[in-house]
Structures are given as structure tokens and as C-alpha cells.
mmCIF file as gemmi writes it, N, C-alpha and C atoms, coordinates in Angstrom:
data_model
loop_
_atom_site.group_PDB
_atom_site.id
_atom_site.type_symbol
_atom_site.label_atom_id
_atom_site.label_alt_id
_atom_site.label_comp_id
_atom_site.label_asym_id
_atom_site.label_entity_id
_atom_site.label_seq_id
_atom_site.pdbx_PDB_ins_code
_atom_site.Cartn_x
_atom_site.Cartn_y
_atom_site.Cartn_z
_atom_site.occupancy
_atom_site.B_iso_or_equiv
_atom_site.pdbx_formal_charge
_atom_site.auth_seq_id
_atom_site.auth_asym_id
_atom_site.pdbx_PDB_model_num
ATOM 1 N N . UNK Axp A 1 ? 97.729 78.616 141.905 1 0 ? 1 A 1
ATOM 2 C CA . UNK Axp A 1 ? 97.632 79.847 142.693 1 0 ? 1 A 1
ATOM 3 C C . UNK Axp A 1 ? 96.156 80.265 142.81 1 0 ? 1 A 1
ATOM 4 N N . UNK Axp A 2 ? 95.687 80.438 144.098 1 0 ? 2 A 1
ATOM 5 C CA . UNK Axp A 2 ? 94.467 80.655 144.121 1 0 ? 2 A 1
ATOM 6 C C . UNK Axp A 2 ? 93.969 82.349 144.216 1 0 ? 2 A 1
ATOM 7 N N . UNK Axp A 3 ? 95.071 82.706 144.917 1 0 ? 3 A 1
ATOM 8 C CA . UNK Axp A 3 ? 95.413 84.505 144.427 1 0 ? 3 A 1
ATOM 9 C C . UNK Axp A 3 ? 95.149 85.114 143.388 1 0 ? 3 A 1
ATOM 10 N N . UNK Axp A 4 ? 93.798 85.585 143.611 1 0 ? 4 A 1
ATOM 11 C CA . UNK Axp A 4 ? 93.681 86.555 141.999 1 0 ? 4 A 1
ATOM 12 C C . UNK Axp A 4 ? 94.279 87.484 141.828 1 0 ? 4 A 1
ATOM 13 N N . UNK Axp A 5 ? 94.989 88.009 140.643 1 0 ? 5 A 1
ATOM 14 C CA . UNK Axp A 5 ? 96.033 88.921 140.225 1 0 ? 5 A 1
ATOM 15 C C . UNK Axp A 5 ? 95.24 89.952 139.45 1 0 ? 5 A 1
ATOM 16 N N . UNK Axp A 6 ? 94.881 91.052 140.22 1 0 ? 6 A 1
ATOM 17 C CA . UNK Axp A 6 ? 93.942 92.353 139.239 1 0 ? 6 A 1
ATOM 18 C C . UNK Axp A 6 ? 94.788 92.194 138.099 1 0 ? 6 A 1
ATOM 19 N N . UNK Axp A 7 ? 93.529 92.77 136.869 1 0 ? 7 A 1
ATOM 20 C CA . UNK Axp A 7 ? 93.886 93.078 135.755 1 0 ? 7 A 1
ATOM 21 C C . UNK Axp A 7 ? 94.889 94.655 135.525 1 0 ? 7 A 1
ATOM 22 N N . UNK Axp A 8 ? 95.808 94.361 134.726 1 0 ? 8 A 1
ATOM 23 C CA . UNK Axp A 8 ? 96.525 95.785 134.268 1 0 ? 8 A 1
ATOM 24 C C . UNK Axp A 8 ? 95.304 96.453 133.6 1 0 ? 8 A 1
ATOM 25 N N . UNK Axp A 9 ? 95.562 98.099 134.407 1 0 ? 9 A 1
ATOM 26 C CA . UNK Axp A 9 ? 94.782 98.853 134.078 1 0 ? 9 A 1
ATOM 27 C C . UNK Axp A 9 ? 94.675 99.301 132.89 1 0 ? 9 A 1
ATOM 28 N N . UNK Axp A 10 ? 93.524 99.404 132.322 1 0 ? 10 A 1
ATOM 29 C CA . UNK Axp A 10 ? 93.598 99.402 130.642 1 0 ? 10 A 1
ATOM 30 C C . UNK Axp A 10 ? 92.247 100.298 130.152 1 0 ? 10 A 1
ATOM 31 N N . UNK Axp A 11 ? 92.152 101.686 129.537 1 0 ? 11 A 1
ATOM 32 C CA . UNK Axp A 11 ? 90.83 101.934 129.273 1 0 ? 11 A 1
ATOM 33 C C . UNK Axp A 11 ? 89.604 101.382 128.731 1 0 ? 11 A 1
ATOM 34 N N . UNK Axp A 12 ? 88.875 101.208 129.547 1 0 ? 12 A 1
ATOM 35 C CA . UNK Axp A 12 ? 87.45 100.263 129.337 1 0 ? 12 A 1
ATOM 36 C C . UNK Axp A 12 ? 86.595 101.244 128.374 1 0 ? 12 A 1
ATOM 37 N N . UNK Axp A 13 ? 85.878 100.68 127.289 1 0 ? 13 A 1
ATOM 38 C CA . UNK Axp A 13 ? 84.964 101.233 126.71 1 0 ? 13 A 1
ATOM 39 C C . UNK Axp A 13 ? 83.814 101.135 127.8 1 0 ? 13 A 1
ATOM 40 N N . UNK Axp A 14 ? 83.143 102.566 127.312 1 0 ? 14 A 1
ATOM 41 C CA . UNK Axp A 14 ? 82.235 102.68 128.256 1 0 ? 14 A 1
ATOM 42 C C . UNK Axp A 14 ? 80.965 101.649 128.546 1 0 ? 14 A 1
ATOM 43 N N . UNK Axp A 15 ? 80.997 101.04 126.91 1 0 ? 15 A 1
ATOM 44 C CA . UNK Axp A 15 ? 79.751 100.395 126.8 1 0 ? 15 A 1
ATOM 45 C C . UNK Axp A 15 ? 80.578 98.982 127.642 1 0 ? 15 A 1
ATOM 46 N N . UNK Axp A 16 ? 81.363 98.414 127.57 1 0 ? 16 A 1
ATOM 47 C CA . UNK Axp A 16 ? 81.782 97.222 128.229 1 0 ? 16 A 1
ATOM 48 C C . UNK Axp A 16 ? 81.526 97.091 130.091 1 0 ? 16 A 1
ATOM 49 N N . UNK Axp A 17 ? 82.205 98.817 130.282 1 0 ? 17 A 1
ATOM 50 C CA . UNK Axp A 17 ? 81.924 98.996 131.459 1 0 ? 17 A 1
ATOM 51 C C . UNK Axp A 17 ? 80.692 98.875 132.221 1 0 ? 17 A 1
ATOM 52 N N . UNK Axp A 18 ? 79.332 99.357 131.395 1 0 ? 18 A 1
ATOM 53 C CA . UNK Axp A 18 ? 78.148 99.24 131.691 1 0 ? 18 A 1
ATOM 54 C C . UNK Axp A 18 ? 77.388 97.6 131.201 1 0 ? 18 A 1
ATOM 55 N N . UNK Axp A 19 ? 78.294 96.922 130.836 1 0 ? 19 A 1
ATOM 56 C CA . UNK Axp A 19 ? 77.296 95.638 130.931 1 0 ? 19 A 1
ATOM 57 C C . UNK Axp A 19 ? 78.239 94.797 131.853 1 0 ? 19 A 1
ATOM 58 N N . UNK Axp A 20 ? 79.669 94.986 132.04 1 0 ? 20 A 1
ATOM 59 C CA . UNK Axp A 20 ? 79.975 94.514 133.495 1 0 ? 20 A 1
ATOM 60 C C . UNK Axp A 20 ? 79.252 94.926 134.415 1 0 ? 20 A 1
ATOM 61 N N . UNK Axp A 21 ? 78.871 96.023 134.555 1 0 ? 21 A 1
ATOM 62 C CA . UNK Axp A 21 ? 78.084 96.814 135.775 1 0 ? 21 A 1
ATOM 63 C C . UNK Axp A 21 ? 76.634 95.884 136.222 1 0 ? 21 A 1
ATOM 64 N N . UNK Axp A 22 ? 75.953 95.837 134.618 1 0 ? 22 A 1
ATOM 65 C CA . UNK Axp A 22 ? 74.533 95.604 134.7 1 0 ? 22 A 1
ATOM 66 C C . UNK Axp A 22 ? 74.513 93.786 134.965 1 0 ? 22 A 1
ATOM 67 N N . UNK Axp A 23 ? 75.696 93.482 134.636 1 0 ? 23 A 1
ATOM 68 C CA . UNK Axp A 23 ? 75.694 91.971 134.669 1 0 ? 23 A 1
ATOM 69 C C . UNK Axp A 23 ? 75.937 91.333 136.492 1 0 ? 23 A 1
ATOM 70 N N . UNK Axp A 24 ? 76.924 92.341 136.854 1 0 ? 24 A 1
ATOM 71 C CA . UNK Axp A 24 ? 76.952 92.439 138.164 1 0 ? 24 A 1
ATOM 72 C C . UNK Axp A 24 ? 75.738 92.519 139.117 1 0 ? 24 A 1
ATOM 73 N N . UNK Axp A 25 ? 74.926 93.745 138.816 1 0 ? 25 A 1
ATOM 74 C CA . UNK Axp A 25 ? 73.715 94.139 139.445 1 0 ? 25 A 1
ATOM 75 C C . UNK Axp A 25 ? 72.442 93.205 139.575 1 0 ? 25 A 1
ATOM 76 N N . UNK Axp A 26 ? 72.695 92.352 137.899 1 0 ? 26 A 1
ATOM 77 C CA . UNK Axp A 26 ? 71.903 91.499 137.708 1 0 ? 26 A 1
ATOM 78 C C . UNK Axp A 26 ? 71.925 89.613 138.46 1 0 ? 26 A 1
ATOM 79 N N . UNK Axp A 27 ? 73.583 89.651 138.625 1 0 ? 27 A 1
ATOM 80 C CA . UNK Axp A 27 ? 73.873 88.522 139.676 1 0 ? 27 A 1
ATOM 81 C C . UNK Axp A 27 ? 73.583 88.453 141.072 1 0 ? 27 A 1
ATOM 82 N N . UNK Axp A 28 ? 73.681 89.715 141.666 1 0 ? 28 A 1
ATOM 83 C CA . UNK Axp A 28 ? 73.521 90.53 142.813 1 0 ? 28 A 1
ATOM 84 C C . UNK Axp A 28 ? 72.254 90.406 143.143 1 0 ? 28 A 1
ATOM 85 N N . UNK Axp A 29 ? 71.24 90.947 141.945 1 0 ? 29 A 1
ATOM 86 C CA . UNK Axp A 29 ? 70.038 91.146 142.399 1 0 ? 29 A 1
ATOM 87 C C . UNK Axp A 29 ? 69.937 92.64 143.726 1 0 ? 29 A 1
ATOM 88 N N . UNK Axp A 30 ? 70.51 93.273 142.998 1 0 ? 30 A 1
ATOM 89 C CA . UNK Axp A 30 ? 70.638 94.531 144.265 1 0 ? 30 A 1
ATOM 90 C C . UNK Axp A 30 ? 69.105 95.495 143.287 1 0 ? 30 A 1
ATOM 91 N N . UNK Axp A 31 ? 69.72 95.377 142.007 1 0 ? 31 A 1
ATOM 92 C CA . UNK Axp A 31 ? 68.317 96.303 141.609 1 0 ? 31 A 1
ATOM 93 C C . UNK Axp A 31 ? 66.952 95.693 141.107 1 0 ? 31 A 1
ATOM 94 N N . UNK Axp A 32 ? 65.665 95.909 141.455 1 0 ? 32 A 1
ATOM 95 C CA . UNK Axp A 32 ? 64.722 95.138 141.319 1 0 ? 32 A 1
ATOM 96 C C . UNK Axp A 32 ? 64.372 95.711 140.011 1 0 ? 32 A 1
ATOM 97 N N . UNK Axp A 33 ? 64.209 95.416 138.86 1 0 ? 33 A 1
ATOM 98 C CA . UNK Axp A 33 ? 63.653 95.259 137.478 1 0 ? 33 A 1
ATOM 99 C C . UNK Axp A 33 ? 62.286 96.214 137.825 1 0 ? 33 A 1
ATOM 100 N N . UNK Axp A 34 ? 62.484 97.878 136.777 1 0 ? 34 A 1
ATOM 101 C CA . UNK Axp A 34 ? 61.531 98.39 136.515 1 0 ? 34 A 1
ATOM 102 C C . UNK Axp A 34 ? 60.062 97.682 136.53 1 0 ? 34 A 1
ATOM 103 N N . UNK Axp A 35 ? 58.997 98.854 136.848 1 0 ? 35 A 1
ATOM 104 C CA . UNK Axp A 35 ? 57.986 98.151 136.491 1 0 ? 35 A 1
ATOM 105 C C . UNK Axp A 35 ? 57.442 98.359 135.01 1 0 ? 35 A 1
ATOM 106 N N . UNK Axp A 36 ? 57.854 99.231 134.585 1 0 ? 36 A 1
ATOM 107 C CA . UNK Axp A 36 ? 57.465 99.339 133.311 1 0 ? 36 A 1
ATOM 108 C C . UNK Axp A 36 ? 58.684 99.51 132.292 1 0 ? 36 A 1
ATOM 109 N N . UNK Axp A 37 ? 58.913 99.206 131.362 1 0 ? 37 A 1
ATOM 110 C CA . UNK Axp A 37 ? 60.118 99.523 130.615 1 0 ? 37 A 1
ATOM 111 C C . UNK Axp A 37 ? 59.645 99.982 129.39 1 0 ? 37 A 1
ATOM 112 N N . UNK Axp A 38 ? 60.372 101.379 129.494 1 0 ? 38 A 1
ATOM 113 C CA . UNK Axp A 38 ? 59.956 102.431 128.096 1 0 ? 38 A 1
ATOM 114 C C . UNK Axp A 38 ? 60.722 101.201 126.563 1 0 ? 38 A 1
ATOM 115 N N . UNK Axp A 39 ? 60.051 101.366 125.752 1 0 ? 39 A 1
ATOM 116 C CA . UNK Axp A 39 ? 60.571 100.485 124.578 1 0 ? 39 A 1
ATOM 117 C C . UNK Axp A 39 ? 60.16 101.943 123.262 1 0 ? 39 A 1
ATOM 118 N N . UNK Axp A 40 ? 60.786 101.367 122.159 1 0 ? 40 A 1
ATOM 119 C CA . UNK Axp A 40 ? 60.708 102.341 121.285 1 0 ? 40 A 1
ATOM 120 C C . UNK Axp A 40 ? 59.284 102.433 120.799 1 0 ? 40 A 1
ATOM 121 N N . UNK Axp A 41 ? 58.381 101.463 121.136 1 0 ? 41 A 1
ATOM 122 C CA . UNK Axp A 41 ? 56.663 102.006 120.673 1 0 ? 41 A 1
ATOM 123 C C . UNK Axp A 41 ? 56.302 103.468 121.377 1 0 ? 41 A 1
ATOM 124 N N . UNK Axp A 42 ? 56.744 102.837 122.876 1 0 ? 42 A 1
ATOM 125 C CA . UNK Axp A 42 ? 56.154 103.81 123.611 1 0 ? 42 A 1
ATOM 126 C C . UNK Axp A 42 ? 57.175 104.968 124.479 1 0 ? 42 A 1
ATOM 127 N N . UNK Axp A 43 ? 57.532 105.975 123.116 1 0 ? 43 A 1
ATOM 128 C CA . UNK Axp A 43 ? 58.741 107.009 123.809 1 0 ? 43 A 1
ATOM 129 C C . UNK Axp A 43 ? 58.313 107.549 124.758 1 0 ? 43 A 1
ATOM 130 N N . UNK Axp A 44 ? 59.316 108.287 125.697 1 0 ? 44 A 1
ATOM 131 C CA . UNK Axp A 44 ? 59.113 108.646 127.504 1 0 ? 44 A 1
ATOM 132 C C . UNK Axp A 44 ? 58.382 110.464 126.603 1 0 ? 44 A 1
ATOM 133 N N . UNK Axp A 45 ? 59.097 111.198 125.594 1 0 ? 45 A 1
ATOM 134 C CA . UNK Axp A 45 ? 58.489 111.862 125.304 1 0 ? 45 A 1
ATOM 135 C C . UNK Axp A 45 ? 58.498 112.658 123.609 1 0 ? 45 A 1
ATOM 136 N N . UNK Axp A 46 ? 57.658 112.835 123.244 1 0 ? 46 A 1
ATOM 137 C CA . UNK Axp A 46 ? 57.191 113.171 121.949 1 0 ? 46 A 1
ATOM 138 C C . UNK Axp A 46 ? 58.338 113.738 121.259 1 0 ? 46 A 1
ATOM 139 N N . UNK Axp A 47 ? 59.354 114.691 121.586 1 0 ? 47 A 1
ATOM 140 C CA . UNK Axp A 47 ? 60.155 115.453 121.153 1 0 ? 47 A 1
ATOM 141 C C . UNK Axp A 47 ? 61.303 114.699 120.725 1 0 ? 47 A 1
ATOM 142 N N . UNK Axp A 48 ? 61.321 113.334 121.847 1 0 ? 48 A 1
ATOM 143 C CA . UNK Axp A 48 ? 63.161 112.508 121.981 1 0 ? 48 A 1
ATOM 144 C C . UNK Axp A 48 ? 62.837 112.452 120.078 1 0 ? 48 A 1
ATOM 145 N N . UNK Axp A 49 ? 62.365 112.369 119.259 1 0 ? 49 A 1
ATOM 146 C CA . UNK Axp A 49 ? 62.147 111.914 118.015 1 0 ? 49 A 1
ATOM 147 C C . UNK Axp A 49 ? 62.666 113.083 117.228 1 0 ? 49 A 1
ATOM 148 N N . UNK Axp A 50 ? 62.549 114.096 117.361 1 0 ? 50 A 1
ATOM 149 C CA . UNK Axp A 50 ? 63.119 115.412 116.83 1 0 ? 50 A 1
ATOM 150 C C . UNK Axp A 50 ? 64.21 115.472 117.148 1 0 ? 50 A 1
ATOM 151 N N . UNK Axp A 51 ? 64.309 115.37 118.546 1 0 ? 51 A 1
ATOM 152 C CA . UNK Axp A 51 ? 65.922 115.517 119.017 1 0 ? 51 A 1
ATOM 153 C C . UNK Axp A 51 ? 67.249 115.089 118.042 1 0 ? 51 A 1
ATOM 154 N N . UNK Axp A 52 ? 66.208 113.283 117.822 1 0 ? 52 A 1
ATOM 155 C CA . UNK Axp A 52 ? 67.727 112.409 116.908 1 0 ? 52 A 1
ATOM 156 C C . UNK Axp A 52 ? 67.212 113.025 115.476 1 0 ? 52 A 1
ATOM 157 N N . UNK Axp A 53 ? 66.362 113.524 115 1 0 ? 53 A 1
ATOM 158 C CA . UNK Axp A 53 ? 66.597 113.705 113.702 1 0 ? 53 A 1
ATOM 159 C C . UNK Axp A 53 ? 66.116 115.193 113.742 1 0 ? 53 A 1
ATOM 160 N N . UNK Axp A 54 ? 67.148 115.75 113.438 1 0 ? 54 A 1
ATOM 161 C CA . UNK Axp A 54 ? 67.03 117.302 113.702 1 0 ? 54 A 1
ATOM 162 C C . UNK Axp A 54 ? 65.948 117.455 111.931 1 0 ? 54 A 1
């Protein structure tokens, strides 16, 4: 059978959902790769560090 049969609907963890997404996007090539990518040396801002540790 060459008919694909959707999957029974089933709650997706969110995180699964977002690397189907990104894996998609990334086959696609629909989104072009930041030019810079924030990494944990260099936080977007001084505070995100307080935030997680109150």
C-alpha cells in the first residue's frame, strides 16, 4: 500500500514537536541559519542569569 495512513492522534511533547519542526525547516531549507548564534559565553542579556537563579 502506497497510501500513507496519518498517525492516531496522540499528545506530542512539546520538545518532540519542536525538533520535528526544526528538522523539517532544516530539510526544507526555508529558514536561513542565524548570523550569529547567542551561546552560553555570550548571554543576549546580563540579568537572564538572575532570572534562573533567583
Amino acid at each position: 500500500m502506497s497510501v500513507e495512513t496519518p498517525e492516531p492522534q496522540q499528545p506530542v511533547d512539546p520538545i518532540v514537536a519542536y525538533l520535528r519542526l526544526l528538522e523539517k525547516i532544516t530539510r526544507e531549507k526555508i529558514w536561513p541559519p542565524p548570523k550569529k548564534i547567542p551561546t552560553e559565553l555570550e548571554p543576549e542579556s546580563e540579568n537572564s542569569e538572575d532570572d534562573e537563579n533567583p
